[in-house]
C-alpha positions, 0 to 999 in steps of 0.5 A: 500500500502507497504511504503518505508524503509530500514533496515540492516539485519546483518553485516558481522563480518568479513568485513563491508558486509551487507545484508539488505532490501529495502522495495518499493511500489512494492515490497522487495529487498534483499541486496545486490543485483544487478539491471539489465539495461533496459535501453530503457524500455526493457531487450535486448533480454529479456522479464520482464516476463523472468526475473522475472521467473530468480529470477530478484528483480529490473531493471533500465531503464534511463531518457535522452533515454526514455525521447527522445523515447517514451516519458515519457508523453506516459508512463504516460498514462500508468500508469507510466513505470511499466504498460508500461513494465508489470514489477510488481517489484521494479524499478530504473531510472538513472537521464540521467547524465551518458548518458551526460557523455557517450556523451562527454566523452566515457563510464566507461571502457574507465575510468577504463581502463585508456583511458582518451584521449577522449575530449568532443565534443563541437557541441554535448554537453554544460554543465552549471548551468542550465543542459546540452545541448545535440543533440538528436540522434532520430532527432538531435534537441538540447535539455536541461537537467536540474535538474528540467527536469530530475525530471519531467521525471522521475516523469512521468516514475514512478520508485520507485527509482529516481535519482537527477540529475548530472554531471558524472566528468570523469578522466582526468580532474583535481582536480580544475574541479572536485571540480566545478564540484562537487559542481554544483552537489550539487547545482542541488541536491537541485533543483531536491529536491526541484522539488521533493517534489513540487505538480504540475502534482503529488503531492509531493513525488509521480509519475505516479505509486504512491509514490517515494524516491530520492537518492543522488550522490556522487560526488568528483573524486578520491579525499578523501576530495572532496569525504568528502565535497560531503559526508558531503552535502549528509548526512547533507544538503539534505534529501535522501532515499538512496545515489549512489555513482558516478563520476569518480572512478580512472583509475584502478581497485586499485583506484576503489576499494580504492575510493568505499571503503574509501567512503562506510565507511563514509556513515555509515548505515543509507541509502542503498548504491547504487554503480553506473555502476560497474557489474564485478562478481570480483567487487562485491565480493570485493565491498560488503566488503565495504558495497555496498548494489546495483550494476547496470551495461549493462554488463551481458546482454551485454556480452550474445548479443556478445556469453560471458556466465557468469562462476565461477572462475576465468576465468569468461565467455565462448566465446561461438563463439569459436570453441573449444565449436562447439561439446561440448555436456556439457552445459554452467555450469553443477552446473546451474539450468537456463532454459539454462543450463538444456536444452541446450548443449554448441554444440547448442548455439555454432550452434545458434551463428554462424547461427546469429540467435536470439534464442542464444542471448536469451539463453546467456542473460537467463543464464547470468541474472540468473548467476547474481542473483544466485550470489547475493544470495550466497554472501547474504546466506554468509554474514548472515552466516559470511563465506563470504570470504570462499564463496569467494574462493569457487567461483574462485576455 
């Protein structure tokens, strides 16, 4: 069986770009890559079996939504998650300490686009040493979070790639927050660690599909030396695979940018760098600069289920639903080689809309995932061939 490494490739003479691999029990992932959300155990609209043939090298799915429905006890039956889904690649789970935000708090674009009003919902949600309370959306029963359930779960899960569980900070709350925040983060880093590496249902290090790595988060907010304390204890206190960075990344796209990238730098080489929640096609090419090796985000699969396809340049997506497209008899991008755009013209998928049919919904997430990959290799062949930045250009001509 393949065990797990990480190496870098080449690094950008330019920038601090990177491309590397990650090396997984089930297989290779060539950096810098992108992972696809199957959250709920499933691609919306999208078989695993499509998205491998779109050239997909690893998926998501997440802890707090799988551990309320099916439960990670059925798919550990299974074998672990890979068998449940019929995915033979690479997979990662998210903790369940993002959805907690969601549930106090609204998601990143609430975040990034400054709307920082939302209060968190008492009744629905506590956070305190111990994990976080929340009420299940399947039955409303209240259920608890913690460190070590997280673990537990995705133990059962089975991705290869685990996360410790924590507090996403959201932006409006202050530094004197963040800093708590923060540090209880660190202290429940320890606990999911230590669960970790614990043999009770599986031995140490293992789940349902075999042999697994953690990653850490950093946590700190917009401020640079929180950013340093949580880097510090991420690099020296605890022992991590790889490390994601996380919490709260400003209200703007600036900040964003500015926080990833002044954290990157102090993670140095040593661990793949994971970047969460961040999947704008202009993100990423701005963000590998960084040393950004994986990005996830709902948003590609997202924008197909309301008639957005992915496009070069500047622009970025078509709005399939507009009229302007119902005779267009060109497909979505000429230059593709999705099953999509060699098949079928803009008037079609146009049609398909309109008439609610799921087929559109289909295609659109067919191109869109494909789009993604398709862009993660361009800015890999660039970065080995240090013309990342021209590359660039040629994408928002």
């Amino acid at each position: 069986m393949k065990k797990f490494s990480w190496k870098i490739n080449h690094i950008s003479t330019n920038t601090n770009a990177r491309t590397g691999e990650i090396i997984t029990p089930h297989g290779k992932i060539k950096t810098p890559a992108f992972i696809f959300c199957a959250t709920k155990a499933a691609l919306k609209s999208f078989s695993t079996i499509q998205a491998k043939e779109n050239n997909t090298q690893i998926i998501l799915s997440n802890t707090y939504h799988l551990m309320l429905q099916p439960g990670s006890e059925l798919i550990a039956k299974h074998g672990g998650l890979h068998n449940f889904i019929n995915w033979k690649g690479p997979m990662l789970t998210d903790s369940g300490g993002f959805q907690i935000f969601s549930l106090g708090h609204g998601s990143v674009a609430d975040e990034i686009k400054g709307r920082s009003s939302v209060k968190r919902n008492k009744s629905l949600l506590s956070i305190n040493e111990e994990g976080s309370l929340f009420q299940s959306y399947i039955d409303g029963s209240f259920k608890l979070l913690s460190p070590e359930k997280s673990i537990e779960v995705q133990r059962d899960i089975g991705a290869d790639l685990i996360l410790v569980f924590d507090e996403c900070t959201p932006f409006h709350v202050d530094k004197s927050y963040t800093d708590i925040s923060m540090k209880r983060s660190h202290r429940w880093a320890i606990r999911s660690l230590n669960r970790f590496n614990l043999d009770l249902k599986y031995k140490a290090g293992f789940g349902s599909s075999g042999e697994q790595k953690l990653y850490g988060i950093i946590q700190g907010g917009i401020y640079e030396d929180l950013r340093e304390e949580s880097i510090d204890f991420n690099l020296n206190k605890i022992d991590n695979f790889g490390i994601a960075i996380g919490g709260s990344l400003g209200s703007s796209k600036d900040e964003m940018y500015k926080v990833v990238n002044y954290t990157a730098l102090k993670l140095g080489n040593k661990h793949p760098i994971h970047l969460l929640g961040i999947g704008d096609p202009n993100d990423i090419w701005t963000l590998v600069k960084s040393g950004i090796d994986t990005f996830d985000c709902v948003s590609p699969t997202r924008l197909a289920r309301h008639g957005s396809a992915l496009i070069k340049g500047k622009k970025g997506k078509l709005n399939i639903k507009n009229k302007l497209f119902s005779e267009d008899l060109l497909p979505i991008d000429k230059d593709c080689n999705c099953p999509t755009c060699l098949n079928y013209s803009l008037a079609y998928l146009h049609h398909l809309f309109k008439a609610d049919e799921l087929l559109g919904l289909q295609l659109i997430t067919s191109h869109n995932i494909y789009f993604m990959n398709n862009l993660m290799n361009i800015i890999r062949n660039a970065i080995d061939n240090d013309n990342l930045e021209q590359a660039e250009k040629q994408w928002f001509s």
